[in-house]
C-alpha positions in Angstrom: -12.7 -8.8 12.3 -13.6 -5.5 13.2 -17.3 -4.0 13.4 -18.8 -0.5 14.1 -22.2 0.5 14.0 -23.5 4.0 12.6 -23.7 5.8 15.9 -19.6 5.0 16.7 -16.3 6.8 15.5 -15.5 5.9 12.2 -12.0 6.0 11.3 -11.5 6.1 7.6 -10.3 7.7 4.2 -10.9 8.0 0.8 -9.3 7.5 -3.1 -9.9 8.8 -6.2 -8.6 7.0 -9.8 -5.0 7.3 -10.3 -4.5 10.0 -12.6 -7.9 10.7 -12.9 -7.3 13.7 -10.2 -4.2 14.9 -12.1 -6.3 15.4 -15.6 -9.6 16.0 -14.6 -8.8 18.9 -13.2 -7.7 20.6 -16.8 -11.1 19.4 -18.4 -13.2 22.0 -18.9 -14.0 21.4 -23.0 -17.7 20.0 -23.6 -17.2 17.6 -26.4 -19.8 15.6 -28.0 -19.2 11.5 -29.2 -19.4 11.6 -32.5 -21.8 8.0 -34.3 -21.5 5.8 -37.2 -22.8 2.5 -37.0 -21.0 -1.3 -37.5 -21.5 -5.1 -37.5 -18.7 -7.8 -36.9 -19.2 -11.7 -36.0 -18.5 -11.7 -32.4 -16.4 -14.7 -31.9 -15.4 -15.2 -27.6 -12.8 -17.4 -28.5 -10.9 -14.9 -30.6 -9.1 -12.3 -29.8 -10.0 -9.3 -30.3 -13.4 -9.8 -31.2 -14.4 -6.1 -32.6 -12.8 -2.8 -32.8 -15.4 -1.2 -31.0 -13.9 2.5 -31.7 -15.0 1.7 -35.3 -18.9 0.7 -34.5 -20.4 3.5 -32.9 -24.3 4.3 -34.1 -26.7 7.0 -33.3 -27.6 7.1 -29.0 -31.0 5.3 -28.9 -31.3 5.5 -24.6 -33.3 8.1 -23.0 -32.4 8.5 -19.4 -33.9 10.4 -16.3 -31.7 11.6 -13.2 -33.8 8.6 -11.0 -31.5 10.2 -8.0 -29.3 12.8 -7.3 -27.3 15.0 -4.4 -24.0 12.5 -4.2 -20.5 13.6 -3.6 -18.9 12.1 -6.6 -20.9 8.5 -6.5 -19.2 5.7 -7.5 -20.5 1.8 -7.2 -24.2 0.7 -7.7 -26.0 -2.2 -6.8 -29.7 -3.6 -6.1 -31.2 -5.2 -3.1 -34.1 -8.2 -3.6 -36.4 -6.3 -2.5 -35.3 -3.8 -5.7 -33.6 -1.0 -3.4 -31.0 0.7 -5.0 -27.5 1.4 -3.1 -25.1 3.9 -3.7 -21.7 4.5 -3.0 -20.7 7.5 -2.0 -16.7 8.6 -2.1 -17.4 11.6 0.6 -15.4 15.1 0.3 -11.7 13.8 2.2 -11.0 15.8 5.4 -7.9 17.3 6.8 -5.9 14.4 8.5 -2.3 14.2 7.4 0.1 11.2 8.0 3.0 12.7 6.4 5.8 11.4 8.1 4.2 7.9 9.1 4.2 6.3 6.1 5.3 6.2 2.5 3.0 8.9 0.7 1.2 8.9 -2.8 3.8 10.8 -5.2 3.1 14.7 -5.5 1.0 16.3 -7.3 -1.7 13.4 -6.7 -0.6 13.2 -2.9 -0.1 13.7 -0.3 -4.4 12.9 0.5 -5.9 14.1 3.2 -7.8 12.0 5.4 -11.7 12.1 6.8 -15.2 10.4 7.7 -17.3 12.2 5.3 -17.9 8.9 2.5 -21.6 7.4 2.9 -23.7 4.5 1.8 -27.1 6.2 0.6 -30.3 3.7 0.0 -32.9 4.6 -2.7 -36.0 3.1 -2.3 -38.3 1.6 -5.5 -40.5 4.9 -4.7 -37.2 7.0 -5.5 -37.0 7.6 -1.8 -33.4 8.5 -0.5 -32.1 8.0 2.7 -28.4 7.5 4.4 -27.4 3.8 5.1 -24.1 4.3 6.7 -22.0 7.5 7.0 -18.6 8.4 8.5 -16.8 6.3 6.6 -13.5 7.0 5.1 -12.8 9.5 2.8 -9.6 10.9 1.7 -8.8 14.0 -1.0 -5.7 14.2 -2.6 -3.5 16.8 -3.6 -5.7 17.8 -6.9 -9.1 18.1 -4.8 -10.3 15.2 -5.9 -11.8 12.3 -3.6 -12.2 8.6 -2.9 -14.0 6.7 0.1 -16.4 4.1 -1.1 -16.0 2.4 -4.1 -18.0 -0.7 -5.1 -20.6 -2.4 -3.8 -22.1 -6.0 -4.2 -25.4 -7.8 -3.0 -24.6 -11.6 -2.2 -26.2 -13.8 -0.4 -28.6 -11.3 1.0 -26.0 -9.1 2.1 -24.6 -6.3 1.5 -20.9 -5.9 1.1 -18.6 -2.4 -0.1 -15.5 -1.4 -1.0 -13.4 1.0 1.0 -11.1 2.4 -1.4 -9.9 5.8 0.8 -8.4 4.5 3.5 -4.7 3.5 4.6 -2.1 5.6 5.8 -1.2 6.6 2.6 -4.5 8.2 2.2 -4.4 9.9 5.5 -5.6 7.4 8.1 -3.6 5.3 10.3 -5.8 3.3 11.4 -8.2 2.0 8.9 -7.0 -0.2 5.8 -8.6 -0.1 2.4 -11.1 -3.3 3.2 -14.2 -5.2 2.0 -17.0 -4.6 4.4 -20.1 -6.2 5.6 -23.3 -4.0 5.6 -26.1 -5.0 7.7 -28.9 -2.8 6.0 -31.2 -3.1 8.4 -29.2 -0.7 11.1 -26.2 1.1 9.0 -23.5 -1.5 11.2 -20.6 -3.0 9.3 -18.0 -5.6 10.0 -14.5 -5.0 8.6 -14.2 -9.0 6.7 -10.7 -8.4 4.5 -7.7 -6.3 5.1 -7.4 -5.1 1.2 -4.0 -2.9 2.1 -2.1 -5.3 3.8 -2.8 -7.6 0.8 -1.4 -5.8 -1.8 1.7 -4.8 0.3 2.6 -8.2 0.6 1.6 -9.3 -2.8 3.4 -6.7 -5.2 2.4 -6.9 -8.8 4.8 -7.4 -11.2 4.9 -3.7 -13.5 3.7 -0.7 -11.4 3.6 2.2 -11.9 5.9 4.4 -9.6 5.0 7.9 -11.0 1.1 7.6 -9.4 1.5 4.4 -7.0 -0.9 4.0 -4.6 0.6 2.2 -1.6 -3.1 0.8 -0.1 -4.1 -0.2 -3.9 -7.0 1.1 -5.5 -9.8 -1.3 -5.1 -12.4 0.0 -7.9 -14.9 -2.5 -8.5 -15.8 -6.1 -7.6 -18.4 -8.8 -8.5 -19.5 -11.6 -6.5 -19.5 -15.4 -7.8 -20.1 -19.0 -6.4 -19.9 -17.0 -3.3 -16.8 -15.4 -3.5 -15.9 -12.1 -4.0 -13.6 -11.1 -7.2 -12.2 -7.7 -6.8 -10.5 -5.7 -9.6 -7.6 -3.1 -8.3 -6.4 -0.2 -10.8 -3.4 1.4 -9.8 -1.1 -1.9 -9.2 -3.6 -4.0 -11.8 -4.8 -7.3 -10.2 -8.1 -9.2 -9.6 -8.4 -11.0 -6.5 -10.6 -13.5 -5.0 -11.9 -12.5 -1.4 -13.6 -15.2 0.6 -16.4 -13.7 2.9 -14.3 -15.4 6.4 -11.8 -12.7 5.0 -9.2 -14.7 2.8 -7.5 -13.1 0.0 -6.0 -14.9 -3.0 -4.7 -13.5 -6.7 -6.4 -14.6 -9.7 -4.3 -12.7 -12.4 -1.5 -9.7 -12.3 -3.0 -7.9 -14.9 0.0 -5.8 -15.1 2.3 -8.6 -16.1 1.1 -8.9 -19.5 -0.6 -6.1 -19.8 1.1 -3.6 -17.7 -0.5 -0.2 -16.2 -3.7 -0.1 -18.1 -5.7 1.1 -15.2 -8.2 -2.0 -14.9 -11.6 -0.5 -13.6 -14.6 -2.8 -13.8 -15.1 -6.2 -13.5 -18.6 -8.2 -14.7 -18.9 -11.9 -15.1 -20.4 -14.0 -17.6 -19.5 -17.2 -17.5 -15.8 -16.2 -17.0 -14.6 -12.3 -15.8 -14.5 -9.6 -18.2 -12.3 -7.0 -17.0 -12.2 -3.3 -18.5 -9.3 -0.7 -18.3 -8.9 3.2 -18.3 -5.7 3.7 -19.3 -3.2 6.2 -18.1 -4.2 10.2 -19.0 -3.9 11.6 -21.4 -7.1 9.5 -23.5 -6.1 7.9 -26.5 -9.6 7.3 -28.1 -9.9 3.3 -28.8 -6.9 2.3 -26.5 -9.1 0.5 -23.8 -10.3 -2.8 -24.0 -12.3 -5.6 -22.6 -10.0 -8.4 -20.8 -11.6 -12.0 -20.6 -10.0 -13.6 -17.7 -10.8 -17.3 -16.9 -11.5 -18.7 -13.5 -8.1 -20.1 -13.6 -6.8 -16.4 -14.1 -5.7 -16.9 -17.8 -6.2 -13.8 -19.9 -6.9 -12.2 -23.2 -8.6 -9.0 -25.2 -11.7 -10.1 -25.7 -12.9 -6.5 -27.3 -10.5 -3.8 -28.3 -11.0 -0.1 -29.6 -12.7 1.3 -26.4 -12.0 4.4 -24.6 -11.6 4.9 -20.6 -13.7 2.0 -19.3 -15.1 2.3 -15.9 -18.0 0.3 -16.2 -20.0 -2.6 -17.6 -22.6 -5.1 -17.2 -24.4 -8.1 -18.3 -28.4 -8.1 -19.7 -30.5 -10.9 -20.0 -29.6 -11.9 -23.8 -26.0 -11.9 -23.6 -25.4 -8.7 -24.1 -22.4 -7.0 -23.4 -22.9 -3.0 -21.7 -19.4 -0.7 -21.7 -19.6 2.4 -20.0 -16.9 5.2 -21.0 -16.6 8.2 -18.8 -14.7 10.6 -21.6 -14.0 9.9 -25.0 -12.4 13.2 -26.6 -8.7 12.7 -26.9 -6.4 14.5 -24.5 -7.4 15.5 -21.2 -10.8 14.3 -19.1 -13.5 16.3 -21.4 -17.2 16.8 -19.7 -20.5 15.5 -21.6 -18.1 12.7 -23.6 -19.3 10.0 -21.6 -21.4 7.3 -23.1 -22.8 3.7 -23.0 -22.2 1.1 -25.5 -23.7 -2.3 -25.8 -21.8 -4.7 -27.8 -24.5 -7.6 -29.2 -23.8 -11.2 -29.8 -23.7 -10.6 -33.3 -21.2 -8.0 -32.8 -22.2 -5.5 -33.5 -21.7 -2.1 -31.4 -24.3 0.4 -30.8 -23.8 4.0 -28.6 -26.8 3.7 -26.3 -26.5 6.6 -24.5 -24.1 9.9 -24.9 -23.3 13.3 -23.6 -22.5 11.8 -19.8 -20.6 13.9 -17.4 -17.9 11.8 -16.3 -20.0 8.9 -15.3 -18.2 6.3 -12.8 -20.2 3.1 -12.4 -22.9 1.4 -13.8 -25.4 -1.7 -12.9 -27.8 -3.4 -14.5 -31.6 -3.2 -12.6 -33.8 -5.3 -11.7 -36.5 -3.7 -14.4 -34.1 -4.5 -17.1 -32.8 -1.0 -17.4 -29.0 0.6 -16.7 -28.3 2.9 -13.8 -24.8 4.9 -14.0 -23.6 7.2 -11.7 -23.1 10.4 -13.1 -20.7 13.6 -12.4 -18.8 11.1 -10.4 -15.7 13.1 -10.3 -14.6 16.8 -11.8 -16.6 18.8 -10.1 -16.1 19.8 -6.4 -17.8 17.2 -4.1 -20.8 19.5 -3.1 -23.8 17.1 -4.0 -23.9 17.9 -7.6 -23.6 13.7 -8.2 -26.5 11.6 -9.6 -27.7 8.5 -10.6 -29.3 8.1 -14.2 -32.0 5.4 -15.2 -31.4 4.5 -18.8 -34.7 3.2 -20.9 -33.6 0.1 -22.6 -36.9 -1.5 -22.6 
């Protein structure tokens, strides 16, 4: 295992979502979701159990910018002593491996390799101050960037994704990994070699078009004290033990095939949601429930561009959709749904700026991270509390 502390060199790189970059860089239209309002029975053992594109109702969450000045922030997650952390994918750098390894197809590669990603710590007082930084960033060839991509409290730790790094994304060096934070001095242990793992353990219908040859860890949750880690550009969720042992619960991509799974929750059994390829097809995402033992099924269809969701206290189920306007990524189309146990589907909040990630706090209320790509990476990122209670 490797470990480095905050003052050391950082080797690294950062990754952005598949063909996220490629699209997102045409949006420019500012397109507002549009609200009706729906009940079904929801029923987990059917499949699906609502066509959530149908059940939309009027946005009934106010939210406040509870922190802001990210470079296109990404995962979110609370400490026990109710400390938000935030991942932060960094602005790339300027290291090429052209020529070293196989590169991320054009115009989406070749990245560009740096140490700019961070790990930024938000007190309960809304004070902000950097964990960790120098880790790996990477941009590609649509200026868009990737560094760090989930994060996860268990067992008192901290642990994060690093979804920017590789050779493919410009570092030779460093692999896309799971990390251990300690967050009382910014040092971090290297605990699973993510890249090598999905080199050696191909899915069965990639995508060769946008292939990402380190994988593009998105999200993860942990459970029973494991790790489960969703990847989007080969589609898998894997099982990472914390002594660094990796092991495939489904290939999402054999039934499924490249749906762009982004976000991964658990309740009771994993419930996986998907982007989908660009250019948005309103109502072509869905929910996946995936059991334990890896089997699979739509558990809710008709949503649009998934990148986030999470679990309240009653069972409820929260979806959080970065664009919803059909054709390319369009600004201010984001939302957050919550689908109830009696099915029915309500727009919590709307008019989101290609929000990214999204966790449940401690006071009962959603944080999403907001202008999480689009925009150049000059601190324009931010983290939104959303009233629920």
């Amino acid at each position: 295992m490797r470990s480095h502390s905050m003052d050391g060199p950082l080797p690294g790189s950062s990754h952005l979502l598949l063909r996220v970059a490629r699209a997102a860089a045409m949006a420019a239209a500012v397109v507002l979701a549009g609200c009706d309002s729906s009940t079904q029975p929801l029923d987990q053992t059917s499949s699906p159990v609502i066509a959530a594109d149908k059940a939309h109702s009027a946005a009934i969450g106010s939210y406040t910018v509870y922190a802001s000045g990210f470079n296109s922030p990404r995962g979110l997650t609370f400490g026990p002593d109710g400390t938000l952390y935030v991942a932060d994918e960094g602005a790339g750098g300027e290291t090429s491996t052209v020529g070293h390894c196989d590169q991320v197809p054009a115009p989406v590669g070749p990245y560009l390799g740096g140490n700019s990603a961070r790990i930024t710590m938000v007190s309960p007082a809304m004070v902000q101050s950097t964990l960790v930084s120098g880790l790996p960033s990477t941009i590609n060839g649509m200026g868009f960037v990737s560094g760090v991509s989930g994060l996860e409290f268990m067992n008192g730790s901290l642990y994060a994704i690093i979804d920017g790094a590789g050779c493919s994304h410009g570092h030779l060096d460093v692999p896309n990994e799971i990390i251990r934070v300690n967050t009382g001095n910014g040092s971090w242990t290297a605990i699973a070699n993510l890249s090598a793992f999905y080199q050696a353990h191909p899915t069965l219908n990639p995508e060769p078009d946008d292939f990402e040859p380190d994988g593009t860890p998105y999200s993860m949750v942990g459970v029973h004290g494991d790790l489960y880690v969703v990847e989007a550009n080969h589609g898998s969720l894997d099982r990472v033990s914390l002594d660094g042992k990796i092991t495939r619960v489904s290939d999402i991509s054999a039934e499924f095939g490249h749906i762009v799974p982004t976000t991964v929750s658990y309740h009771g059994n994993f419930f996986v949601g998907n982007l989908n390829p660009f250019p948005v097809v309103p109502g072509s995402s869905q929910i996946l429930k995936i059991t334990p033992s890896g089997h699979m099924k739509t558990w809710v269809s008709g949503l649009t561009a998934v990148l986030g969701s999470a679990w309240d206290g009653h069972g409820r189920l929260y979806v959080l959709e970065t664009t919803t306007a059909p054709g390319n990524p369009a600004p201010m189309t984001g939302r957050v749904l919550r689908v109830d146990p009696s099915g029915a589907t309500t727009v919590i909040t709307d008019g989101l700026f290609f929000p990214t990630a999204m966790t449940m706090g401690p006071d009962g209320n959603l944080y999403v991270s907001n202008f999480g790509f689009g925009p150049p990476p000059v601190g324009l990122g931010q983290v939104l509390k959303i009233q629920l209670n």
